[in-house]
C-alpha positions as CSV (number, residue, x, y, z in Angstrom):
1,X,-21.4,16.3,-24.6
2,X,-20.6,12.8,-25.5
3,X,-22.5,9.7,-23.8
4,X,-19.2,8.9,-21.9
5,X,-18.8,12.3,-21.0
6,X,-22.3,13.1,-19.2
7,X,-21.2,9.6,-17.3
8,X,-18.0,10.8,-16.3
9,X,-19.9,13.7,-14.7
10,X,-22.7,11.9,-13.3
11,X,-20.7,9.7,-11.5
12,X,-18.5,12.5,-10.6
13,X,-21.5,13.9,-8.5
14,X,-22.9,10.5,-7.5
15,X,-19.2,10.2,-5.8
16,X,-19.3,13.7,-4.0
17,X,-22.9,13.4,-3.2
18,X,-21.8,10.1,-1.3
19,X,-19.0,11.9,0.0
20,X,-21.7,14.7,1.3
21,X,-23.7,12.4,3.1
22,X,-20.7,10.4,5.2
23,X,-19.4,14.1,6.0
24,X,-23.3,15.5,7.2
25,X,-24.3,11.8,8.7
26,X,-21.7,12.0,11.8
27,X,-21.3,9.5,14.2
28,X,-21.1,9.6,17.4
29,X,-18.6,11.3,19.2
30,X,-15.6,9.8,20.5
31,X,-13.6,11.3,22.7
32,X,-10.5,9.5,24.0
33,X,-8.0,10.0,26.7
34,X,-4.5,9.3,25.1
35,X,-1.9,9.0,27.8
36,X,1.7,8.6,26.7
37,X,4.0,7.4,29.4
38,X,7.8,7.2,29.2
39,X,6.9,8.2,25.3
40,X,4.6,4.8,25.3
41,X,1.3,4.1,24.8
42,X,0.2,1.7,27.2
43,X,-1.3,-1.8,26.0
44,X,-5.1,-1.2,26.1
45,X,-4.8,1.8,24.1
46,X,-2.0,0.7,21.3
47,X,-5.4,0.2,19.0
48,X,-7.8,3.0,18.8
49,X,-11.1,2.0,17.7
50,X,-13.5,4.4,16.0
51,X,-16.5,4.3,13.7
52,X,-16.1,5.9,10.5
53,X,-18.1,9.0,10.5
54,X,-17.4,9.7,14.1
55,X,-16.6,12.4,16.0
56,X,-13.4,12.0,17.3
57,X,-11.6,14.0,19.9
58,X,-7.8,12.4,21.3
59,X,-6.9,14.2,24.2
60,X,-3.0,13.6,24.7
61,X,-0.8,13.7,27.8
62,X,2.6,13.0,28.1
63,X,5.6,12.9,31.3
64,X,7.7,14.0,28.0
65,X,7.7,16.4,25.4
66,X,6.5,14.6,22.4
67,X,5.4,15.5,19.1
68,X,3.2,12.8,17.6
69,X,1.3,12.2,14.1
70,X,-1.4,10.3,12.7
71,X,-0.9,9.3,9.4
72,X,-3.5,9.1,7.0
73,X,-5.3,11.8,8.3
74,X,-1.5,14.2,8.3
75,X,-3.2,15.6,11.8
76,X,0.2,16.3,14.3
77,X,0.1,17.4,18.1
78,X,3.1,18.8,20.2
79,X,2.6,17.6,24.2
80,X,4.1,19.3,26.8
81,X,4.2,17.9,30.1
82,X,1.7,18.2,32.7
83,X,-0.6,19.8,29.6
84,X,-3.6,18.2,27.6
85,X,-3.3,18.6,23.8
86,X,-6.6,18.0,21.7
87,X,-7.2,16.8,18.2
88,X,-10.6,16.9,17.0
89,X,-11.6,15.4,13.9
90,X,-13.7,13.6,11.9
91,X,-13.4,10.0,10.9
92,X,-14.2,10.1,7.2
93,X,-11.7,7.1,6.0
94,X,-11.9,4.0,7.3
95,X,-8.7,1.8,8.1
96,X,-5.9,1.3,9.7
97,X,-3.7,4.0,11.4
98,X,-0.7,4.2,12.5
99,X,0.4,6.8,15.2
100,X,3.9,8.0,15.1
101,X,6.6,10.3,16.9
102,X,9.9,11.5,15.9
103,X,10.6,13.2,19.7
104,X,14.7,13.0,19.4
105,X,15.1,10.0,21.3
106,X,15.1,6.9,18.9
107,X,16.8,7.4,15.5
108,X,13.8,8.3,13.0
109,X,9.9,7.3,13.3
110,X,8.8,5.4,15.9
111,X,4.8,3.5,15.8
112,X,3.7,3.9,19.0
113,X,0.0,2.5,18.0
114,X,-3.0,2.8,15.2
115,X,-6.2,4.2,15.2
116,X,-8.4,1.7,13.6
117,X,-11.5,3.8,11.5
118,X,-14.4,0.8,10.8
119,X,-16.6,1.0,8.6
120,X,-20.6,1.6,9.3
């Protein structure tokens, strides 16, 4: 193996060992309670914060049927009324969000907020 090849693979597993430890490190939990209303997110919770590495657990609710996504992470949930719908997952990149529906109403995708994932 070639001098550029052993340092192709060594960073290769520098990269996943990294990847290894942000995975096995965890944060803390983070559950949130994600109440749609009128197919809305109300103001205080139009910006999710989370730590990357977290835990995170979004609990939706919803007076409509709603199907909602959050990009980035390609993680959907369908809400029925007067139900709870989890999403459990782990905040491995950090960013910015956006949180999405396509429920029939309004012509295409609609943002209804972001889930901001900062950085340790």
């Amino acid at each position: 193996m070639t001098g550029a090849g052993r340092g192709w693979r060594l960073g290769g597993l520098i990269g996943t060992a990294v990847i290894l430890y942000v995975a096995s490190a965890g944060g803390e939990p983070h559950v949130v309670d994600v109440q749609l209303r009128e197919r809305m997110l109300p103001p205080p919770q139009r910006v999710l914060v989370v730590q990357q590495g977290d835990d995170v657990t979004l609990r939706w609710s919803s007076n409509h049927p709603m199907r909602v996504r959050l990009q980035g992470y390609n993680l959907d949930a369908s809400i029925a009324p007067g139900t709870t719908t989890t999403t459990t997952f782990r905040a491995l990149t950090a960013g910015r969000f956006k949180i999405t529906t396509r429920d029939g109403v309004a012509p295409g995708e609609t943002t209804l907020g972001h889930l901001e994932v900062r950085p340790r």
